[in-house]
BAROBA-717453 format. One record per atom (N, C-alpha, C, CB): atom name; x, y, z. Coordinates in pm, 1 decimal. Atoms other than C-alpha are relative to their C-alpha. Glycine has a CB too. Example, Ala and Ser with C-alpha at 12.3 -4.5 7.8 and 13.67 -1.06 7.14 Angstrom:
<"N" <89.0 -119.0 0.0>>,
<"CA" <1230.0 -450.0 780.0>>,
<"C" <90.0 120.0 0.0>>,
<"CB" <-99.2 2.7 124.6>>,
<"N" <-82.0 -119.0 -6.0>>,
<"CA" <1367.0 -106.0 714.0>>,
<"C" <-77.0 109.0 73.0>>,
<"CB" <41.4 46.2 -141.5>>,
END
This chain:
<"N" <84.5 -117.0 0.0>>,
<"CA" <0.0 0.0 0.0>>,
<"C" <89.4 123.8 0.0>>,
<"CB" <-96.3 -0.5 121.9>>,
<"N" <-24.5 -82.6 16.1>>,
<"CA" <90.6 333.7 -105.3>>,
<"C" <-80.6 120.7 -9.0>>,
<"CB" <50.4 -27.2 -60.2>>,
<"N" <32.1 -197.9 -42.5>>,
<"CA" <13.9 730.5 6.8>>,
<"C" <113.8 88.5 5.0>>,
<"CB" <-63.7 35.5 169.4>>,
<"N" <-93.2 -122.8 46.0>>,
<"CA" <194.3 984.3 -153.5>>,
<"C" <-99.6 155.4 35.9>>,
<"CB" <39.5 -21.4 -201.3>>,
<"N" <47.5 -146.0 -86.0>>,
<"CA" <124.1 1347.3 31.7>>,
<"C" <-6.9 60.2 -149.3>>,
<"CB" <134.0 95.1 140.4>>,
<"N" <4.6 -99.5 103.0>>,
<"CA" <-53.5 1573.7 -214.6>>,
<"C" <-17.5 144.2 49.6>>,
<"CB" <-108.5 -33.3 -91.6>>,
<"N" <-87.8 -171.1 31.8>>,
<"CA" <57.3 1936.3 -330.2>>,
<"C" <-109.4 55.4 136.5>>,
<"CB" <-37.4 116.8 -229.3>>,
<"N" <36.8 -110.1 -67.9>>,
<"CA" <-14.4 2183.0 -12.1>>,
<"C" <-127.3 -127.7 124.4>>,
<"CB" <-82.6 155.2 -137.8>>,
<"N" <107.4 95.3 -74.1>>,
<"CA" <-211.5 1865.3 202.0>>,
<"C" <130.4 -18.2 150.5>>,
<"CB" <-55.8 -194.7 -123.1>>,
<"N" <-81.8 5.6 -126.4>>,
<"CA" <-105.8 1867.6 592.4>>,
<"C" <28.4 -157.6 16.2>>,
<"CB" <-84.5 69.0 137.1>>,
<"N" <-53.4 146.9 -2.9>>,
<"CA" <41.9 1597.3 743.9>>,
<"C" <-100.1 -108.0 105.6>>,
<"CB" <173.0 9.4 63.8>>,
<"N" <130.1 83.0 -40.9>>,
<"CA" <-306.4 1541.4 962.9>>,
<"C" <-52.1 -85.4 -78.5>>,
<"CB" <-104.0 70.9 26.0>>,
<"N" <74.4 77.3 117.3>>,
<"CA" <-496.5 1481.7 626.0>>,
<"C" <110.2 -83.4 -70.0>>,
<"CB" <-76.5 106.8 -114.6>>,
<"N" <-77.9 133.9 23.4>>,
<"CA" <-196.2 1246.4 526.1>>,
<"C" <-61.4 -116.7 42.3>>,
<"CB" <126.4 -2.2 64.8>>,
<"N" <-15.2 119.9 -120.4>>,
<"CA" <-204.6 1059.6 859.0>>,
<"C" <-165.0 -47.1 -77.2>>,
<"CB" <10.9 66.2 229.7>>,
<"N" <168.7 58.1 -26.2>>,
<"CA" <-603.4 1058.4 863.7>>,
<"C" <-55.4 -90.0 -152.5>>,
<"CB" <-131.3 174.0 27.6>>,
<"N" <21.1 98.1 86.3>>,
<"CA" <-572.2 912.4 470.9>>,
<"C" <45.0 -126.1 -14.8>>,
<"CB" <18.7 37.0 -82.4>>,
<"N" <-37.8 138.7 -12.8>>,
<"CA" <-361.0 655.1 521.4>>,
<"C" <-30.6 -87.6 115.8>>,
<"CB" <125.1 -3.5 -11.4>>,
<"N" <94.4 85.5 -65.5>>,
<"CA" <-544.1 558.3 831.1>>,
<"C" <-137.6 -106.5 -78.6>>,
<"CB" <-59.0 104.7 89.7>>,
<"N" <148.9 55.3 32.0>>,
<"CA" <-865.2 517.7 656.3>>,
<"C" <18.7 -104.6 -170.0>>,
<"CB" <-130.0 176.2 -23.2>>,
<"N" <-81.6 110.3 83.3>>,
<"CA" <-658.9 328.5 362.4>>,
<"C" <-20.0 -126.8 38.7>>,
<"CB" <143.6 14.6 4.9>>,
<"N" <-41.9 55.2 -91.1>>,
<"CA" <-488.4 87.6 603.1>>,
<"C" <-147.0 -48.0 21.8>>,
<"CB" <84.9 77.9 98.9>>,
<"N" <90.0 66.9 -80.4>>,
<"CA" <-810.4 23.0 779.6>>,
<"C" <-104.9 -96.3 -136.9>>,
<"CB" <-92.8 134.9 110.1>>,
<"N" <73.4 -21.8 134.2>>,
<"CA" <-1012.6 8.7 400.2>>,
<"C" <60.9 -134.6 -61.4>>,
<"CB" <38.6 159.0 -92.8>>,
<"N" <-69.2 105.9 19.5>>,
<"CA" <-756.9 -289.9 306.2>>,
<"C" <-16.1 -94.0 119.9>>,
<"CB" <132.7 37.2 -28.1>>,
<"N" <72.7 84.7 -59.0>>,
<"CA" <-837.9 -508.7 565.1>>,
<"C" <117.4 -49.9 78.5>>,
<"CB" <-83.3 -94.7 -88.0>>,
<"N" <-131.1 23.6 -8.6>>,
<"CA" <-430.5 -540.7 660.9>>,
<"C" <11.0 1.1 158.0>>,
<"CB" <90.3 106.2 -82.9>>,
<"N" <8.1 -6.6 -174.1>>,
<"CA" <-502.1 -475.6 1038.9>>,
<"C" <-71.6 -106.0 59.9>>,
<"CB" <-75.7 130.7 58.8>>,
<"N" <121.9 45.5 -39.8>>,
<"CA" <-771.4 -692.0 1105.7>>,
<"C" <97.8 -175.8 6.1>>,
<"CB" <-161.2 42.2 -131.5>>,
<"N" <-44.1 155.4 33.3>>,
<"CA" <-606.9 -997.3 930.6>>,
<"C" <120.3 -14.9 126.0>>,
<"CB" <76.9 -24.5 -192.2>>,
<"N" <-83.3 -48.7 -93.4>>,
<"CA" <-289.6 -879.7 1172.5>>,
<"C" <-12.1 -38.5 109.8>>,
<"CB" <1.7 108.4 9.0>>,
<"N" <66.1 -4.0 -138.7>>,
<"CA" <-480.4 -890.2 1473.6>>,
<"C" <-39.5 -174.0 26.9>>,
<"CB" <-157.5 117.7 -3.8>>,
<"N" <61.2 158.8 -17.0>>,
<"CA" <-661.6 -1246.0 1360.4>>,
<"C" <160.1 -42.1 27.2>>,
<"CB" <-100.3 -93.0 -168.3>>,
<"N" <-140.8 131.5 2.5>>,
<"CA" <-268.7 -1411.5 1351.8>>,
<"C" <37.5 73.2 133.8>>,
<"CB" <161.1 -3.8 -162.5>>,
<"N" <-84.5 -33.7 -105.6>>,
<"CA" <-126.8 -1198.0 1676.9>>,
<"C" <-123.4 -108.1 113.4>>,
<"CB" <26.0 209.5 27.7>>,
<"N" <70.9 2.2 -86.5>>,
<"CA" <-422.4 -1298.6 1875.6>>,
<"C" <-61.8 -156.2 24.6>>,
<"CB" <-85.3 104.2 -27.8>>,
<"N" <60.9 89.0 8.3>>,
<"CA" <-507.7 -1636.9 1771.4>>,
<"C" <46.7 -133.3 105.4>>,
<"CB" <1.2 -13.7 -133.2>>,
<"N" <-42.0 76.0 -115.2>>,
<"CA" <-529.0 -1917.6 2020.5>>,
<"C" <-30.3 -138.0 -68.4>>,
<"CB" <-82.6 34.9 149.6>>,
<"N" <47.9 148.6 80.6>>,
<"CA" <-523.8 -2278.1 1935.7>>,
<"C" <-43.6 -96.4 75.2>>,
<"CB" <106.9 -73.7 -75.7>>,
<"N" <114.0 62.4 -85.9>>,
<"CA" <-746.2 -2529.9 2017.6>>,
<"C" <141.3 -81.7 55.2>>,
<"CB" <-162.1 -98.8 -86.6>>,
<"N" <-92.9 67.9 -76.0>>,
<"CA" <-598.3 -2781.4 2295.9>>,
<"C" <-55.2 -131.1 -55.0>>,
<"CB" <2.8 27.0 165.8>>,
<"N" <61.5 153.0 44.8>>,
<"CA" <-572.5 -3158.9 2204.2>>,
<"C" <-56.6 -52.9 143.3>>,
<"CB" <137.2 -124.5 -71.5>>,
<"N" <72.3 118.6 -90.1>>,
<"CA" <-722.4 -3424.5 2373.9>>,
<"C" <45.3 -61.5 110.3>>,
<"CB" <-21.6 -104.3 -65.6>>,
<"N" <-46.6 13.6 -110.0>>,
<"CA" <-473.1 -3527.9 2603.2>>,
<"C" <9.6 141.5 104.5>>,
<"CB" <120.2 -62.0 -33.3>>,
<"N" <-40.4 -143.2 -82.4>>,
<"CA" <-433.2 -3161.4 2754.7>>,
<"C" <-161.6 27.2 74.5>>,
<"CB" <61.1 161.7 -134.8>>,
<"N" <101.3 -44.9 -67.7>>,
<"CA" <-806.8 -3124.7 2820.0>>,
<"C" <-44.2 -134.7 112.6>>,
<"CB" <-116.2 49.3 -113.5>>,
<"N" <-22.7 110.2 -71.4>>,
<"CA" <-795.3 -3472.7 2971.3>>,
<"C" <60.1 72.3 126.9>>,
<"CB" <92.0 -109.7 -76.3>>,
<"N" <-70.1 -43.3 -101.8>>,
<"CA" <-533.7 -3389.3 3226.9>>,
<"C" <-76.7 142.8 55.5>>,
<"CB" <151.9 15.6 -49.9>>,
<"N" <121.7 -115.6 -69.0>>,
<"CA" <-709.1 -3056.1 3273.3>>,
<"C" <-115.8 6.2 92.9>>,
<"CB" <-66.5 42.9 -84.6>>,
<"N" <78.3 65.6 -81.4>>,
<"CA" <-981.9 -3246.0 3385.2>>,
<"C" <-19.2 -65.8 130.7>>,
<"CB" <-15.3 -52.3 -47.0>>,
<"N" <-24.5 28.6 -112.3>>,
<"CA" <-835.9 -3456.0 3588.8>>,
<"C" <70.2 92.6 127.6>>,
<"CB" <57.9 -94.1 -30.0>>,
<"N" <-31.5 -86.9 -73.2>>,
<"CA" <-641.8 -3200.9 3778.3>>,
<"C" <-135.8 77.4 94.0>>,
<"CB" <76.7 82.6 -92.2>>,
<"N" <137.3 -64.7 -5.4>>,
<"CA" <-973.2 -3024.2 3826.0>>,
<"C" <-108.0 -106.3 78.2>>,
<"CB" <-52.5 35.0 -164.9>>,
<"N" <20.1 97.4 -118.0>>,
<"CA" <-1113.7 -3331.4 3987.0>>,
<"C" <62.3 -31.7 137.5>>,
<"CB" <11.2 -97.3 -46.5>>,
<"N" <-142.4 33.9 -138.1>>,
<"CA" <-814.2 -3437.3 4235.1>>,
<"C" <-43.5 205.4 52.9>>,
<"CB" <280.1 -51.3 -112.1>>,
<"N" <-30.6 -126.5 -63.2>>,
<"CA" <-851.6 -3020.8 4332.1>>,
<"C" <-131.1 16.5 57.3>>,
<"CB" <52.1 121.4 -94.6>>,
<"N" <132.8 16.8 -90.8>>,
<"CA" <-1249.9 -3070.9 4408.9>>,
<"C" <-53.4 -47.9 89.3>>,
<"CB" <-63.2 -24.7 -28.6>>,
<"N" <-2.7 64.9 -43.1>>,
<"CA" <-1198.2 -3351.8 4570.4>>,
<"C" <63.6 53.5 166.3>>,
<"CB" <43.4 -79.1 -90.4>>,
<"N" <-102.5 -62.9 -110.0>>,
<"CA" <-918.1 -3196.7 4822.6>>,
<"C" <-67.7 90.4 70.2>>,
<"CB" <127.1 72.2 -54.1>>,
<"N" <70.4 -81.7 -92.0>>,
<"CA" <-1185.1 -2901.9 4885.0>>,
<"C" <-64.2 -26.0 48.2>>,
<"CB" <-42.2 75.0 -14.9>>,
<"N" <148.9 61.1 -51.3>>,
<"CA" <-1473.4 -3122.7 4962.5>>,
<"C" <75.2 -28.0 163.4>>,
<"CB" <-75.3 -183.8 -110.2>>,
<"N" <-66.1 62.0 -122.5>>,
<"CA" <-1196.0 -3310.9 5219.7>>,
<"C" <49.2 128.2 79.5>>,
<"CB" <131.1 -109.0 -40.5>>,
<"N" <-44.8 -36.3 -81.3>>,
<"CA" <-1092.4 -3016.0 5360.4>>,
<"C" <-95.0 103.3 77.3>>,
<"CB" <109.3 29.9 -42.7>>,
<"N" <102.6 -76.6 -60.4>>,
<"CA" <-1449.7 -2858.4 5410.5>>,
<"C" <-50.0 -106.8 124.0>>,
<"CB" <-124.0 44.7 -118.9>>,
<"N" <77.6 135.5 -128.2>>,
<"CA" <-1549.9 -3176.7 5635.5>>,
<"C" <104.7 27.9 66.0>>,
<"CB" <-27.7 -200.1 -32.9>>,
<"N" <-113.7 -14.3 -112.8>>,
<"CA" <-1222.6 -3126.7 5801.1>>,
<"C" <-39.9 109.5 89.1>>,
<"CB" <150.8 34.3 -59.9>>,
<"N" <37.8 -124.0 -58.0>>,
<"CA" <-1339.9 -2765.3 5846.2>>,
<"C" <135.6 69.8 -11.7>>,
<"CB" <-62.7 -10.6 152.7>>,
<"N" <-92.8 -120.0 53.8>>,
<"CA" <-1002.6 -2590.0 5744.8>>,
<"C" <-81.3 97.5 -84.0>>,
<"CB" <124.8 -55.5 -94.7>>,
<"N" <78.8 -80.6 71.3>>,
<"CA" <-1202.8 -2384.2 5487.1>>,
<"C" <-177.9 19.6 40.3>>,
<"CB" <24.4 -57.2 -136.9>>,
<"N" <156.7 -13.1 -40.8>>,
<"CA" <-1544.4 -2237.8 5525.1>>,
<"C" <-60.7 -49.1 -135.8>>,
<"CB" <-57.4 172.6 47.2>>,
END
């Protein structure tokens, strides 16, 4: 992409054209999808996840009958 400053044009109405360019091309967006993207977890990871998450419910139940925790 290219913005060449025309004759006697500030450097606001530059900025503010090659903003609305930039945004007009779609070059940010796509940008954003790859910085931001998260990937799914396999099957063993949500497994273990699980289990962890059990064994840790388990421990609060035992330690509410104990009465350490309210």
């Amino acid at each position: 992409m290219e913005i060449r400053r025309r004759e006697n044009e500030s450097a606001g109405n530059l900025l503010r054209r090659f903003s609305k360019a930039l945004q007009m091309s779609g070059f940010l967006s796509r940008a954003r999808e790859i910085r931001y993207r998260v990937e799914p977890k396999s099957a063993f990871t949500k497994k273990k996840e699980a289990l962890r998450r059990l064994q840790w419910e388990q421990e609060m139940q035992k330690k509410r009958k104990l009465g350490k925790i309210d």
